[in-house]
Residue frames relative to the residue before (quaternion, step in Angstrom):
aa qw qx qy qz dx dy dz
X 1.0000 0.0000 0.0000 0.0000 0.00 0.00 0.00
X 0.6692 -0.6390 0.3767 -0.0438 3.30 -1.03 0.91
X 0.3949 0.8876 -0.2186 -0.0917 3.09 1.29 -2.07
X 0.8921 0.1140 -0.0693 0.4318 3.44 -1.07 -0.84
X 0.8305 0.4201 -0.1459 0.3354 2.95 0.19 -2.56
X 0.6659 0.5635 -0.3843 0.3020 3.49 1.09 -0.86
X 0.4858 0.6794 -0.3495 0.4247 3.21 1.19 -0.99
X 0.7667 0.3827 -0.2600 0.4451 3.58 0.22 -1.45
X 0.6478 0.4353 -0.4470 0.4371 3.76 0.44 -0.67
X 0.6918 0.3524 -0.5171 0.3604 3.94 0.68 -0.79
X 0.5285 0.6953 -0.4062 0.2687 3.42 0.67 -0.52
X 0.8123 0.2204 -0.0854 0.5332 3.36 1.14 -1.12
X 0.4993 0.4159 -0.5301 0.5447 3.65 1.17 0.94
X 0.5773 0.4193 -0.4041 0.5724 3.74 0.85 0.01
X 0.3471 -0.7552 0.5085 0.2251 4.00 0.66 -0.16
X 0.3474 0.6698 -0.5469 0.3628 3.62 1.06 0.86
X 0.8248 -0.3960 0.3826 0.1283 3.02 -2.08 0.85
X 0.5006 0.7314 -0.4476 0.1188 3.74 -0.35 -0.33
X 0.0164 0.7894 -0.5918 -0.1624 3.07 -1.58 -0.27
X 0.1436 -0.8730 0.4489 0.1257 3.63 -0.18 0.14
X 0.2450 -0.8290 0.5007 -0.0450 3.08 -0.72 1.44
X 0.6194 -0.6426 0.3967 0.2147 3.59 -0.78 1.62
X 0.3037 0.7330 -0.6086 -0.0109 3.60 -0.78 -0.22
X 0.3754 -0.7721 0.2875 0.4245 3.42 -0.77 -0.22
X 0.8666 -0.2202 -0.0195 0.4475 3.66 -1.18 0.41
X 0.3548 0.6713 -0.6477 0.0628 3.82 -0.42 0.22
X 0.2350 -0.6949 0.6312 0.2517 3.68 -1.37 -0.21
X 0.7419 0.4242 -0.4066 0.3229 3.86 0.76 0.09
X 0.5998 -0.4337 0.3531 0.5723 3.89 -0.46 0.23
X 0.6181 0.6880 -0.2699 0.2680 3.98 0.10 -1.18
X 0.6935 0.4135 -0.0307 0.5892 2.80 0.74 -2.11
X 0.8171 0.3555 -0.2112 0.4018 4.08 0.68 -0.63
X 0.3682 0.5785 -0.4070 0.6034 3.27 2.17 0.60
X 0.6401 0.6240 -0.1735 0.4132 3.16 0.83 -1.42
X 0.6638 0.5965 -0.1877 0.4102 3.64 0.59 -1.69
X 0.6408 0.6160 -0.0350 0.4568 3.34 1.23 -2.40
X 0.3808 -0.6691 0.5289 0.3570 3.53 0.41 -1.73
X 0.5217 0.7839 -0.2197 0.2551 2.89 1.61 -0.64
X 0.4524 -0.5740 0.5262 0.4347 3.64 -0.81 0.23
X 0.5210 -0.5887 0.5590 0.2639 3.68 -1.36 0.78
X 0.5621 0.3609 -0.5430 0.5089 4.23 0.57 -0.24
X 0.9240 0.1828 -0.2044 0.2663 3.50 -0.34 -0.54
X 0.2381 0.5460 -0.5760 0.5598 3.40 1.17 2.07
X 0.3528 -0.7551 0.5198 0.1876 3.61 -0.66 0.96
X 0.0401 -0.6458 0.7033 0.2944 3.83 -0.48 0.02
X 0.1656 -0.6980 0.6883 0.1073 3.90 -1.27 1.22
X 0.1818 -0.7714 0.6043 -0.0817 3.42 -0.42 1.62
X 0.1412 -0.8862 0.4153 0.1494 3.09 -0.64 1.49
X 0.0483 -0.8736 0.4685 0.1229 4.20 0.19 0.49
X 0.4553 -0.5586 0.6599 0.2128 2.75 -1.98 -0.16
X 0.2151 -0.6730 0.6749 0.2128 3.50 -1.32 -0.02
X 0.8023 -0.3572 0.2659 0.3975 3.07 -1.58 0.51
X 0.7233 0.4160 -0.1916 0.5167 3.94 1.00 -1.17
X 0.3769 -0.7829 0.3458 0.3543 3.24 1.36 -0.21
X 0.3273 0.7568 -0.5021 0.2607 3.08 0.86 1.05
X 0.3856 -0.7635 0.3442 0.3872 3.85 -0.15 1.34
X 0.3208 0.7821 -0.5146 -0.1434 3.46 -1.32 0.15
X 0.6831 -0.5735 0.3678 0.2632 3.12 -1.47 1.28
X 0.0233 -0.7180 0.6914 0.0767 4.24 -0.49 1.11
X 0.0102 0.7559 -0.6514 -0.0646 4.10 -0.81 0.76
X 0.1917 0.7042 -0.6836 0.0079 3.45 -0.76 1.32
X 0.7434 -0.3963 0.2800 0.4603 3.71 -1.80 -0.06
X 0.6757 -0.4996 0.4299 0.3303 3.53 -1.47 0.50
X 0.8208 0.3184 -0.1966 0.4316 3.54 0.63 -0.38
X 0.6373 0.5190 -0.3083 0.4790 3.25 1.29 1.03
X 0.3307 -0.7434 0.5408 0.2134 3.58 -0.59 0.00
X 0.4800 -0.7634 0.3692 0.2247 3.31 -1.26 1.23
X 0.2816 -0.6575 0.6572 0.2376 3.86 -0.86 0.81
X 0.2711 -0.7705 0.5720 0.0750 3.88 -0.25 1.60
X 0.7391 0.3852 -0.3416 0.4343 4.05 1.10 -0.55
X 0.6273 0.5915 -0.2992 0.4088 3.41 1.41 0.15
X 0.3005 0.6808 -0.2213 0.6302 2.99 2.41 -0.27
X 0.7431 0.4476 -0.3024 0.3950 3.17 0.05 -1.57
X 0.5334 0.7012 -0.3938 0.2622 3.44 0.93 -2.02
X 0.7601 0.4876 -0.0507 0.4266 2.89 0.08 -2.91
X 0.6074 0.4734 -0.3827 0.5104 4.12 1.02 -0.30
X 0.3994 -0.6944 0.5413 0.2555 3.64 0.44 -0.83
X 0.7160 0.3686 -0.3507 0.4780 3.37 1.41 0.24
X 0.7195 -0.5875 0.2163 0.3006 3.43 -1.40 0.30
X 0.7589 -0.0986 -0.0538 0.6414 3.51 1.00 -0.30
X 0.1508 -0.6564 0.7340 0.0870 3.49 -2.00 0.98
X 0.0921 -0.7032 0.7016 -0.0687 2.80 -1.72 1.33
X 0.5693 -0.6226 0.4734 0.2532 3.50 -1.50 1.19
X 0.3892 -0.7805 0.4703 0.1350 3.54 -0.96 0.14
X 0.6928 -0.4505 0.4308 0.3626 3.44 -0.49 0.35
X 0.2321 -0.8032 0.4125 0.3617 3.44 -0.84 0.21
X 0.2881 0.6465 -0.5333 0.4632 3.46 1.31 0.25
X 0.8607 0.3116 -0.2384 0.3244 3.42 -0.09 -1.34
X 0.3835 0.6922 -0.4200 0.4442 3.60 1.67 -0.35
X 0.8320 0.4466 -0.1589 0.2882 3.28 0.63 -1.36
X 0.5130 0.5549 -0.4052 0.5145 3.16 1.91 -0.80
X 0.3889 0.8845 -0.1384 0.2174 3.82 0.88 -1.03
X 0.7520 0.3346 0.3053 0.4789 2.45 0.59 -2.59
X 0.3003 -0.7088 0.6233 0.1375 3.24 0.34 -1.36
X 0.7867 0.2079 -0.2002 0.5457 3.47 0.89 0.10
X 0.6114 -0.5543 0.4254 0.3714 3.49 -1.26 0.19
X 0.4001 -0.5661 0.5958 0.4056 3.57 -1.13 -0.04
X 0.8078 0.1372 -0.3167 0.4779 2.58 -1.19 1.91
X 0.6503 0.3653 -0.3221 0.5831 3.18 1.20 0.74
X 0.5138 0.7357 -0.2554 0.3598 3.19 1.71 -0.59
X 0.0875 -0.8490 0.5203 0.0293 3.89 -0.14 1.25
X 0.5144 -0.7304 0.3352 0.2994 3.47 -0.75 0.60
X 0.7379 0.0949 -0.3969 0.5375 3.45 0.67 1.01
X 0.5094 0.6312 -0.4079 0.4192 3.71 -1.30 -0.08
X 0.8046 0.4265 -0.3808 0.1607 3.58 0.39 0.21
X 0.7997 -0.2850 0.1365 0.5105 3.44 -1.57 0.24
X 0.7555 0.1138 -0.2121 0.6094 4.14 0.09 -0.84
X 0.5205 -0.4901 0.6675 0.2081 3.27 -1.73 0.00
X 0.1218 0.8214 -0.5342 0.1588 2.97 -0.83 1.19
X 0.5045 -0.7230 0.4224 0.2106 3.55 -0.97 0.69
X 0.2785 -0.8460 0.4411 -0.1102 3.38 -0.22 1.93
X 0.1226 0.8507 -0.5105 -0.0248 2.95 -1.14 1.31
X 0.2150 -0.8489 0.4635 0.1355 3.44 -0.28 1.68
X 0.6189 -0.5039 0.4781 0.3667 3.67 -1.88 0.89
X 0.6713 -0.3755 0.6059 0.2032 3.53 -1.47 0.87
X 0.8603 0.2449 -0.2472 0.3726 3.07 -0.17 -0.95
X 0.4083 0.6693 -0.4229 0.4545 3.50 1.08 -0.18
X 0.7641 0.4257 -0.2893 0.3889 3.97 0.35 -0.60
X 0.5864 0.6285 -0.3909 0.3293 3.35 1.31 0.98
X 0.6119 0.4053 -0.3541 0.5796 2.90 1.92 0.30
X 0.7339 -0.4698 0.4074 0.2734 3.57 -1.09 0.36
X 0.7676 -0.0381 0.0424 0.6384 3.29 0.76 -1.43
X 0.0448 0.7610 -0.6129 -0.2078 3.85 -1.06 -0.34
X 0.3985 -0.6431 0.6204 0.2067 3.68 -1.18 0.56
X 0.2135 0.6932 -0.6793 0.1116 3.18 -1.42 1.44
X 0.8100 -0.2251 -0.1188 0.5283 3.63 -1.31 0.67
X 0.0345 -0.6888 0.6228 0.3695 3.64 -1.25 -0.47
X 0.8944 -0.1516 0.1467 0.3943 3.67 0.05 0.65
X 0.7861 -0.2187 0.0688 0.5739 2.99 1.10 -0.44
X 0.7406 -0.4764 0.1438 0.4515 3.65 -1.19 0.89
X 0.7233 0.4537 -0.2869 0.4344 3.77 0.52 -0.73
X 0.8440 0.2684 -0.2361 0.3998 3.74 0.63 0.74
X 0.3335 -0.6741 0.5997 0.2732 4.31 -0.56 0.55
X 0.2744 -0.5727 0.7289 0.2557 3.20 -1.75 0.30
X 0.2731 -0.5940 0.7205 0.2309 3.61 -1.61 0.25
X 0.2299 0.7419 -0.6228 0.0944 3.95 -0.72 0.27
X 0.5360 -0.6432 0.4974 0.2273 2.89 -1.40 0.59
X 0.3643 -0.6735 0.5449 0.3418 3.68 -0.39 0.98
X 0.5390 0.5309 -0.4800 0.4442 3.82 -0.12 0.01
X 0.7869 0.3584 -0.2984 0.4042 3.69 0.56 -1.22
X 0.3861 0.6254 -0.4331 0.5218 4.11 1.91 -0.66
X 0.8929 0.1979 -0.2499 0.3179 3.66 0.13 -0.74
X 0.4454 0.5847 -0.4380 0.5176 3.40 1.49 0.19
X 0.7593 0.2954 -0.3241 0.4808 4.01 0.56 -0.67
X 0.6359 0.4693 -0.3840 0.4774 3.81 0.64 -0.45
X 0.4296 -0.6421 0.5852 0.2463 3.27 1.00 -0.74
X 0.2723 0.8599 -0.4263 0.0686 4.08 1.84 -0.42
X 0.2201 -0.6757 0.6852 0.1594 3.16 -1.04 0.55
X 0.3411 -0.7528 0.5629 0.0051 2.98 -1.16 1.82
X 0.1185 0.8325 -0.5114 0.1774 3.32 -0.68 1.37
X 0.3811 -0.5605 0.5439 0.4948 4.35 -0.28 0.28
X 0.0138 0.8137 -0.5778 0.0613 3.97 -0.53 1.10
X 0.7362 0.3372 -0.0766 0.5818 3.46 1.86 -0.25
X 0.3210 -0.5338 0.7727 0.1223 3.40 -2.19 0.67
């Protein structure tokens, strides 16, 4: 695991915005909207997948929605995405579920963020580990991932 500290140095060798906001322990979007104060649309769930070749990639839509995994696929160019385990999320990633933020992590992977997400300015999504939110600026998630923006959710 990865955790906290690593997060915060990439954040601030990449010179990006943030802030991170305590809460206590939860691992599901809801409960860490809930924990935070925060409205649940603009808490990211960071879903970690697989494609068909098993190549990992990172799908980030709002907390109060649910992930369309063939519309993923579509916007990927490949033929089928599938979620992952959270053990293996975590080996992945570098972070726990529910700590898991939507850039910053151990492999590189190829990110695809909900459409709707780019109506807010900032959104808040793991910081590193269960007991804290990031704040980021959705502009800077798709400048470092590089994210393809795509409707990935109901």
């Amino acid at each position: 695991m990865i955790g906290e500290d690593f997060l915060e140095k990439y954040l601030k060798r990449m010179e990006v915005w943030h802030r991170f906001i305590e809460k206590e322990e939860t691992i599901h979007a809801a409960d860490a909207a809930r924990a935070a104060g925060l409205e649940l649309h603009r808490v990211t769930k960071n879903l970690i997948s697989k494609t068909n070749e098993g190549e990992p990639i990172l799908l980030i839509i709002p907390g109060d929605r649910k992930v369309r995994l063939k519309s993923a696929a579509k916007a990927l160019g490949v033929r089928r995405v599938s979620l992952v385990s959270f053990e293996e999320a975590e080996e992945i990633s570098g972070y726990p579920p529910g700590g898991t933020p939507s850039v910053g992590h151990k492999t590189k992977m190829r990110t695809v963020i909900d459409k709707s997400l780019l109506q807010h300015k900032t959104v808040y999504c793991g910081g590193g580990s269960r007991k804290r939110l990031l704040e980021i600026r959705t502009k800077d998630i798709i400048r470092l991932s590089n994210a393809i923006v795509a409707e990935i959710s109901k």
